[in-house]
GUKOL-928813 format. One record per residue (C-alpha): residue number from 1; residue in three letters; x, y, z. Coordinates in Angstrom, 2 decimals, always signed. Layout:
N
PT   seq   type         x         y         z
PT   NUM    ALA         X         Y         Z
...
! end
This chain:
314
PT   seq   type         x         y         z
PT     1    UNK    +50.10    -65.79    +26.65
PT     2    UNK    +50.45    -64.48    +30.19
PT     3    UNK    +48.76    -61.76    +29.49
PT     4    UNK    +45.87    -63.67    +28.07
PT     5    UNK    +45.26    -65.43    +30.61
PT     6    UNK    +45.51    -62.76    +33.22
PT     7    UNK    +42.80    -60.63    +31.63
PT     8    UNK    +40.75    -64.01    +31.54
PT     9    UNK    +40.67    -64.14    +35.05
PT    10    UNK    +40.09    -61.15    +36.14
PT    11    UNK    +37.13    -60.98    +33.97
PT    12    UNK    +36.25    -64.72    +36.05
PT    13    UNK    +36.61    -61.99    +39.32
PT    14    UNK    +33.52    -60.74    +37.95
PT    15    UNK    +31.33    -62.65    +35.78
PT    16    UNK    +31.80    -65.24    +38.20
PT    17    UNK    +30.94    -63.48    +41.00
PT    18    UNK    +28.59    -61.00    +39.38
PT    19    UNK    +28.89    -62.38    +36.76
PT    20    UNK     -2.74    -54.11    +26.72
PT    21    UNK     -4.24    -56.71    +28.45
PT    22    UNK     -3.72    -60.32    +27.33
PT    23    UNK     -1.59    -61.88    +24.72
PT    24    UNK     -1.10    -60.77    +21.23
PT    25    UNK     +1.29    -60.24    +17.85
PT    26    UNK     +2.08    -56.81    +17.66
PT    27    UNK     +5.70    -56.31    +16.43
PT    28    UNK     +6.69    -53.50    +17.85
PT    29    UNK    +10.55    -52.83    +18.60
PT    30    UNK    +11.75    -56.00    +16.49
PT    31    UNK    +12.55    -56.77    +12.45
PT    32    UNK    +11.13    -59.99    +10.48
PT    33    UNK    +15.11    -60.89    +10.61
PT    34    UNK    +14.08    -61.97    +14.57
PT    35    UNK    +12.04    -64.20    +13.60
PT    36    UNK    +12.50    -68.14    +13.82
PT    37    UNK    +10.81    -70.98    +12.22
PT    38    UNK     +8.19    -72.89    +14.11
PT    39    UNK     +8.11    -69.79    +16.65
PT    40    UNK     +5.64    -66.85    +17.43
PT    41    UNK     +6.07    -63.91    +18.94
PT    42    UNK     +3.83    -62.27    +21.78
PT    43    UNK     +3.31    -59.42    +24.13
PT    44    UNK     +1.34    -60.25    +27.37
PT    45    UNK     +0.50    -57.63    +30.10
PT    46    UNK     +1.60    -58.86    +33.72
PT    47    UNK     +2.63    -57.40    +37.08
PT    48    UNK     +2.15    -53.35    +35.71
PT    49    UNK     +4.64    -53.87    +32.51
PT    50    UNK     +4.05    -56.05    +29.07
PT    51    UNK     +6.65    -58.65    +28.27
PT    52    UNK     +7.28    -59.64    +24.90
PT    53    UNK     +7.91    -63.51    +24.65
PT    54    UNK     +8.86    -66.26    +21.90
PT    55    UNK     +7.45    -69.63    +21.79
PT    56    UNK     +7.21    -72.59    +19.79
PT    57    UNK     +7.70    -76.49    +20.37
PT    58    UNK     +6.05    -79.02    +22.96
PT    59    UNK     +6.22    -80.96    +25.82
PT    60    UNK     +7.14    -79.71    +29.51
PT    61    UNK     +7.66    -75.48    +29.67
PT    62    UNK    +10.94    -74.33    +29.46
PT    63    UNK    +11.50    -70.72    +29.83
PT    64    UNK    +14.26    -69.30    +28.74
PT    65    UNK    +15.91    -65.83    +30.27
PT    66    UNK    +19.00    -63.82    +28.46
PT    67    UNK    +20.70    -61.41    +30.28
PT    68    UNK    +23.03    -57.76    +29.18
PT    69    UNK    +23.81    -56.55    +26.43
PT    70    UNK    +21.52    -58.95    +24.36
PT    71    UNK    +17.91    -59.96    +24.09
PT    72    UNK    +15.93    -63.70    +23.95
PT    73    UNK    +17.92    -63.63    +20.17
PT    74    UNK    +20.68    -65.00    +22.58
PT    75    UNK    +19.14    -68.28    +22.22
PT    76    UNK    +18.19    -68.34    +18.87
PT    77    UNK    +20.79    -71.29    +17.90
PT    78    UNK    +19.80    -73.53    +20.42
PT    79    UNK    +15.75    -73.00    +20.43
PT    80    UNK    +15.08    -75.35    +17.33
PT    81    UNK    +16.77    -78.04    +18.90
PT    82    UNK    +14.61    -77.86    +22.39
PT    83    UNK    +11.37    -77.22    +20.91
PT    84    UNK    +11.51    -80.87    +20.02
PT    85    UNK    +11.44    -81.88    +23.09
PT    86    UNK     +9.90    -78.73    +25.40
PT    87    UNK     +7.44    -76.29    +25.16
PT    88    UNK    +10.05    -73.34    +24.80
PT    89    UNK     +8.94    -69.97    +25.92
PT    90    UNK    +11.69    -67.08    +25.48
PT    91    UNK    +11.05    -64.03    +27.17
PT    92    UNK    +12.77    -60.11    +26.96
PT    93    UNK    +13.10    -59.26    +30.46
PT    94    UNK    +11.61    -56.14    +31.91
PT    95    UNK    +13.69    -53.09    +29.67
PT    96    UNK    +14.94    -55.52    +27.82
PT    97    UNK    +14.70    -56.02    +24.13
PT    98    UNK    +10.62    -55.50    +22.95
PT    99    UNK     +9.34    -55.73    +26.23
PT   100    UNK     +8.29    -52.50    +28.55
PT   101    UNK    +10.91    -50.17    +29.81
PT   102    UNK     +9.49    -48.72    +32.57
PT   103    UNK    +11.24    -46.81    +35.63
PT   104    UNK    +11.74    -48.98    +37.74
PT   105    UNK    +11.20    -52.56    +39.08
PT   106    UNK    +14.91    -53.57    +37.97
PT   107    UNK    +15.24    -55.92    +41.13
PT   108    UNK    +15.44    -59.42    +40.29
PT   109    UNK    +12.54    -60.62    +42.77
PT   110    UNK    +10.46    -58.13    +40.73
PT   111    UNK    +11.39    -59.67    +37.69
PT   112    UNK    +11.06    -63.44    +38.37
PT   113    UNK     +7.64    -62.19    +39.85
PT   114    UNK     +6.89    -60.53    +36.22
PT   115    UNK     +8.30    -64.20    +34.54
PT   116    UNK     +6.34    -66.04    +37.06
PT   117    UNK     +2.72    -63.59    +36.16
PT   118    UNK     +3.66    -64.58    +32.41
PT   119    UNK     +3.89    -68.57    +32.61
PT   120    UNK     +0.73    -68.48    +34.91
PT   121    UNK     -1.12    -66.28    +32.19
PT   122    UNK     +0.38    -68.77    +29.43
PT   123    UNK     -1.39    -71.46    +31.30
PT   124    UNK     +1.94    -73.10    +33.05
PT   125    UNK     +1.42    -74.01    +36.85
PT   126    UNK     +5.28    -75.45    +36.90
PT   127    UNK     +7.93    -74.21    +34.22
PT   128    UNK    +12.25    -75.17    +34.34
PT   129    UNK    +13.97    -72.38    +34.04
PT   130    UNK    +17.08    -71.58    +32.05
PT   131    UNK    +18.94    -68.07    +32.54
PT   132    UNK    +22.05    -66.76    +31.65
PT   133    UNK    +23.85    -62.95    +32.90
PT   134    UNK    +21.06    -61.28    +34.32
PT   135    UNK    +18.99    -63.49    +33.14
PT   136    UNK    +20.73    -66.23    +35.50
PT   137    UNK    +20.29    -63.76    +38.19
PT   138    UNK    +17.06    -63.62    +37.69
PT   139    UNK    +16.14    -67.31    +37.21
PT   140    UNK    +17.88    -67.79    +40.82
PT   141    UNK    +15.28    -64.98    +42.19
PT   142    UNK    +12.62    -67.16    +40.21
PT   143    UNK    +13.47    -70.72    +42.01
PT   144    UNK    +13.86    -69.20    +45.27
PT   145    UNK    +10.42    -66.68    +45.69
PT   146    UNK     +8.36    -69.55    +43.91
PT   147    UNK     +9.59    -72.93    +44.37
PT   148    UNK     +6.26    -74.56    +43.85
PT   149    UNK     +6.42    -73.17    +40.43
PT   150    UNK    +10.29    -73.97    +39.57
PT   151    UNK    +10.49    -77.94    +38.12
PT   152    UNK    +14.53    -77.31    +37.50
PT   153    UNK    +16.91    -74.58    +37.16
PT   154    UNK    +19.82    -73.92    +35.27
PT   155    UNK    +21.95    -70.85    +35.61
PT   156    UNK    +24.37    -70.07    +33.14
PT   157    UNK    +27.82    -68.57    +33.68
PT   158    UNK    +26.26    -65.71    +36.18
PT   159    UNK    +24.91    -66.90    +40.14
PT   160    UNK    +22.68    -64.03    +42.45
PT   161    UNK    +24.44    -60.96    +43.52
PT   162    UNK    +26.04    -61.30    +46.76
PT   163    UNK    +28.28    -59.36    +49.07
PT   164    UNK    +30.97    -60.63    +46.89
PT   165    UNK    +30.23    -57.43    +44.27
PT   166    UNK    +31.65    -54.69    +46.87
PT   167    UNK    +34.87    -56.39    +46.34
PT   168    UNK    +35.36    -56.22    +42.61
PT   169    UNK    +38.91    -54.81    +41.84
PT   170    UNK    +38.88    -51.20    +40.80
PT   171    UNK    +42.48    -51.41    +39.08
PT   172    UNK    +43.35    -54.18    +36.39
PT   173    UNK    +46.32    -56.24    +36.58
PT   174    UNK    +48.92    -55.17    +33.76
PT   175    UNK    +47.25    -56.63    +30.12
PT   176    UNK    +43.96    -57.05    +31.63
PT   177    UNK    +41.09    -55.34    +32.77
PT   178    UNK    +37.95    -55.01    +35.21
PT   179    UNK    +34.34    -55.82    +34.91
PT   180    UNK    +34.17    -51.85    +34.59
PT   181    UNK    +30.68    -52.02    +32.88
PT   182    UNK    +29.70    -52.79    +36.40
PT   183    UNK    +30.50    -49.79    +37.95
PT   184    UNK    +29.82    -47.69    +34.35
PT   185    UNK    +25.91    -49.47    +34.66
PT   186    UNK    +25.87    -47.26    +38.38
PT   187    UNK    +25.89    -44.11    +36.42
PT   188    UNK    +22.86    -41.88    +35.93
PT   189    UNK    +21.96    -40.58    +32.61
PT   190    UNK    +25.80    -40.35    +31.75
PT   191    UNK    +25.48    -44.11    +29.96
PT   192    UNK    +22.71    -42.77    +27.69
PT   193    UNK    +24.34    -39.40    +26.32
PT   194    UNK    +27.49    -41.27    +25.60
PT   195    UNK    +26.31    -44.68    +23.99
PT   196    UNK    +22.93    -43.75    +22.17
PT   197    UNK    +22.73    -44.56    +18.51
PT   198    UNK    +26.95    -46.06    +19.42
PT   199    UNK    +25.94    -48.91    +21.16
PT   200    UNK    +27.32    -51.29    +18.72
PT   201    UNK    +31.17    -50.10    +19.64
PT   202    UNK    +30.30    -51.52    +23.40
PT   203    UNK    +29.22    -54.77    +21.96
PT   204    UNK    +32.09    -55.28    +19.72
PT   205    UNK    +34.37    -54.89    +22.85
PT   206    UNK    +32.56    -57.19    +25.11
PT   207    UNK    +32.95    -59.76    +22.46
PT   208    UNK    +36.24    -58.95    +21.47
PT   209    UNK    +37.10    -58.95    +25.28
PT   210    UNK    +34.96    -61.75    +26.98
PT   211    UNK    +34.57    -64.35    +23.93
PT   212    UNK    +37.21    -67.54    +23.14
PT   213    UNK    +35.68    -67.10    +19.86
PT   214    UNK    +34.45    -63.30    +19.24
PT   215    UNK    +33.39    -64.62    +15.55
PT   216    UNK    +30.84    -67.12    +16.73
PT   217    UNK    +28.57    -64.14    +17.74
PT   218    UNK    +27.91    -63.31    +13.92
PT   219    UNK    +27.07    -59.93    +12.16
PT   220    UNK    +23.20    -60.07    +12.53
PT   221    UNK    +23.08    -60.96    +15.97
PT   222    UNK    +25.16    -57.98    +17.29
PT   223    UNK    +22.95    -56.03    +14.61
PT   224    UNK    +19.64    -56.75    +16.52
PT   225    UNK    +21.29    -56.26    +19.79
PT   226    UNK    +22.92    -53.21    +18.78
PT   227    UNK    +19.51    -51.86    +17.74
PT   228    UNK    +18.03    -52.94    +20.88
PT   229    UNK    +19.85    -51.30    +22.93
PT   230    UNK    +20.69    -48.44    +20.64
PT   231    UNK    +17.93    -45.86    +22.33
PT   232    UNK    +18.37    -43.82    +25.38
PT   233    UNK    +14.98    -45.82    +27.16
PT   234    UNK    +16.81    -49.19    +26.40
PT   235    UNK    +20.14    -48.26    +27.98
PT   236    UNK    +18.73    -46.77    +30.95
PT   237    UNK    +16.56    -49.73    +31.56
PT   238    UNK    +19.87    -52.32    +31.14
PT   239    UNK    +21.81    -50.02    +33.54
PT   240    UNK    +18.74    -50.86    +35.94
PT   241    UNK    +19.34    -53.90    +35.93
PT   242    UNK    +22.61    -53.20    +37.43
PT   243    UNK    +21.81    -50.40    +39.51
PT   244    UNK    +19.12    -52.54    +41.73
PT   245    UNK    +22.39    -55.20    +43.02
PT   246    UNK    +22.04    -53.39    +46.17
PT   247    UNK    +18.41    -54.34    +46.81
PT   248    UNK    +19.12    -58.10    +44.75
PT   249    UNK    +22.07    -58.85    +47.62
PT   250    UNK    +19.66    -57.47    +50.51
PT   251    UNK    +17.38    -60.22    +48.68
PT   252    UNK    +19.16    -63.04    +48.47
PT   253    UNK    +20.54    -62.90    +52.54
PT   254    UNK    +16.95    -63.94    +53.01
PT   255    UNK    +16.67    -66.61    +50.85
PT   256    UNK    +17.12    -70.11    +51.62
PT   257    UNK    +18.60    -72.58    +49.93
PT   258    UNK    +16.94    -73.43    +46.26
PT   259    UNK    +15.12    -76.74    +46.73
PT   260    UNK    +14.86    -77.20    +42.98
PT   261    UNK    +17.69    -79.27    +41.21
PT   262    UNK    +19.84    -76.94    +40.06
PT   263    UNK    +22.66    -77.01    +36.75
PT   264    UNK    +25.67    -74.42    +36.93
PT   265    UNK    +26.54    -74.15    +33.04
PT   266    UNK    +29.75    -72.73    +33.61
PT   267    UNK    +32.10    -71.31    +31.12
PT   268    UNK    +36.21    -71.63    +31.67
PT   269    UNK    +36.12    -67.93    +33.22
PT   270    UNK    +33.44    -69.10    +35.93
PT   271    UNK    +33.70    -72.83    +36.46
PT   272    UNK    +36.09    -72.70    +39.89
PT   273    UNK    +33.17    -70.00    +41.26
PT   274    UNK    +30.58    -72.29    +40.75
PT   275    UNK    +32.14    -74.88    +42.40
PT   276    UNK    +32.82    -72.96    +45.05
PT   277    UNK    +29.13    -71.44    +45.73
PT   278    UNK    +26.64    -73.64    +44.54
PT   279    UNK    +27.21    -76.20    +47.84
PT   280    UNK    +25.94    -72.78    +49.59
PT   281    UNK    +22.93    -71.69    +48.04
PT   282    UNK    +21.33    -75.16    +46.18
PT   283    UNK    +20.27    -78.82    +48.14
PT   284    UNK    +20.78    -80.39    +44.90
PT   285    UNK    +23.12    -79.19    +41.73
PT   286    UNK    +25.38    -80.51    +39.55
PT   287    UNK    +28.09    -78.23    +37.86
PT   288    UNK    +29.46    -78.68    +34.24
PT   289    UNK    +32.20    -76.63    +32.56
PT   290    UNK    +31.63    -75.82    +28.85
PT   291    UNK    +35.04    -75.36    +27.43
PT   292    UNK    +35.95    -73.66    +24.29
PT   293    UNK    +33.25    -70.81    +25.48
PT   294    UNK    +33.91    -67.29    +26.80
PT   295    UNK    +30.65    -65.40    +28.70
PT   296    UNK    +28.35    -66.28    +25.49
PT   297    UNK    +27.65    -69.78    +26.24
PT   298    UNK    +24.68    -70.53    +23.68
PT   299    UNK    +26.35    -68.97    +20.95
PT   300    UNK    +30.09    -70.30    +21.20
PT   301    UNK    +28.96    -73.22    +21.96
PT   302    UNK    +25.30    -73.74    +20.96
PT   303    UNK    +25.81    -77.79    +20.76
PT   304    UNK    +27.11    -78.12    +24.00
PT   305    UNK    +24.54    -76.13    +26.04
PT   306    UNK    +21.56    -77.62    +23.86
PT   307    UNK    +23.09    -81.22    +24.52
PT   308    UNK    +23.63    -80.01    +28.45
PT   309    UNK    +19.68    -78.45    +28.67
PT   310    UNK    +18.30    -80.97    +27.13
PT   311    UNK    +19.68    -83.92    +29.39
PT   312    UNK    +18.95    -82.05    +32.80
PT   313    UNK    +15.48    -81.23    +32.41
PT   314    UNK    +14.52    -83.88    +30.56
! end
C-alpha cells in the first residue's frame, strides 16, 4: 500500500507540474473503427500544416484538444453527450494523430495559433476550449495569445510548462518511479529506432502505471493509438512536443494572467498542484478533483468530466 501510493505521487511530481487548401473528407491515417455517430471528419489547411478535426453537435463551439500518447479518440466517450448541447469540434494537434507531422512548430504558442487559424476558418470568432496533457498545455497557450477568441477554458490534469520542469527528480523513490518519458521525449532519433512498429508496449505501461483503472482504457482505443503513433514520423513529432518545453516556459514568463474563466479538472495525482498554481496564472478559476481517475480523465471517468464540461461552459 505504501508503495502504491509513493509511486502515485511521484508521478503527481510530474504530471502535475508537467504534467490542400480548405476543408475536406479524405481519410487518410485513420480506420472506419474511428468513426462516431453524428460526427464527420475533416482536414483543413492552416498556419503552413493541415489539421485533421472531428465535429458534430450544436450550439456554442467547443474545441476539444488531447494530448501524448493518444489522439482526439481520447474523447470519444464523452463527445455524444456534449454535442447535445455544443457545437463540438475535436482536433489532432500538429504531429498528432491524422493531422501533419511536419519538423517543427512543436511550441505550444505555435499550436494554439494553428487551433486558433482552424476555428476562424470553421467560421468561429469565439470557441471554449477544453485540453488535456499537451493538449492542456496547449489550450493555456490558446487563452493567453488570443483572449478575444477564448469564451472559457478548461485544462485537464496538465497546466503550462514552467520552471518547475528543471526540477523533476531524476531517481525514483523505492516502488516508484519518474516521469522518465519526459526526459526519454528529449532524445533525438533514439525514440524512433527503439519504439517503431512497438509502440503499443509504451502504452500498456503508461496505463498500467498512471491509471486507477488501467481496464477503462479498452482494447480498441490503445489499438488506434498504438497505430498512431506506431511510425517513426509520428513518434518524432510527439517527442516534439516535448522537446519545445524550453521555448513553452520562455513563453509563458511573458504571459499574463488568463482573463478567461478558467476549470482545473484535476485528477487525485494533480489536484494539490492545481490548487496551488491556478491563483498564479488565472483572474478567475475554479478547481475540481475527479476521484476514482488516474492521468486519463475522459476515459476513467467519462461521466464525471462530461457532467463537469458541460456545467462550466454552459
Amino acid at each position: 500500500m505504501d508503495m502504491e501510493l509513493n509511486r502515485r505521487s511521484v508521478f503527481a511530481l510530474g504530471a502535475g507540474a508537467a504534467l490542400a487548401a480548405g476543408t475536406g473528407t479524405a481519410r487518410a491515417g485513420r480506420s472506419p473503427e474511428q468513426d462516431l455517430p453524428g460526427f464527420r471528419h475533416g482536414y483543413t489547411q492552416v498556419n503552413g500544416v493541415r489539421l485533421h478535426h472531428v465535429t458534430g453537435g450544436r450550439g456554442k463551439p467547443l474545441v476539444l484538444l488531447a494530448g501524448w500518447p493518444q489522439t482526439w479518440w481520447a474523447y470519444h466517450r464523452i463527445m455524444p453527450a456534449l454535442a447535445t448541447r455544443f457545437r463540438v469540434i475535436a482536433v489532432d494537434l500538429r504531429g498528432q494523430g491524422s493531422s501533419e507531422k511536419p519538423r517543427g512548430g512543436f511550441d505550444k504558442k505555435t499550436m494554439a495559433t494553428d487551433v486558433h487559424e482552424l476555428v476562424k476558418r470553421l467560421g468561429h470568432t469565439k470557441v471554449d476550449v477544453v485540453g488535456h496533457d499537451i493538449g492542456a498545455m496547449t489550450a493555456f497557450a490558446f487563452a493567453a495569445n488570443f483572449p478575444e477568441a477564448t469564451g472559457k477554458v478548461a485544462f485537464l490534469d496538465v497546466l503550462h510548462p514552467d520552471e518547475s520542469f528543471y526540477q523533476l527528480p531524476l531517481l525514483p523513490p523505492p516502488g516508484g518511479f519518474t516521469p522518465w518519458w519526459f526526459a526519454f521525449n528529449q532524445v533525438q532519433q533514439l525514440p524512433e529506432q527503439l519504439l517503431a512498429g512497438r509502440f503499443r508496449h509504451l502504452l500498456d505501461w503508461l496505463f498500467a502505471n498512471t491509471a486507477f483503472t488501467p481496464s477503462a482504457i479498452d482494447e480498441k482505443s490503445r489499438r488506434i493509438y498504438a497505430g498512431a503513433y506506431d511510425t517513426p514520423d509520428a513518434i518524432r513529432a510527439g517527442n516534439g512536443w516535448y522537446q519545445a518545453f524550453h521555448q513553452d516556459i520562455a513563453d509563458g514568463k511573458t504571459y499574463a494572467k488568463l482573463t478567461p474563466p478558467v476549470l482545473g479538472l484535476a485528477s487525485v495525482l494533480s489536484h494539490d498542484q492545481f490548487l496551488g498554481a491556478l491563483p498564479n496564472v488565472a483572474e478567475r478559476f475554479e478547481v475540481v478533483r475527479v476521484d476514482g481517475s488516474g492521468h486519463w480523465l475522459t476515459e476513467e471517468q467519462p461521466d464525471v468530466v462530461a457532467r463537469e464540461i458541460t456545467r462550466f461552459f454552459s
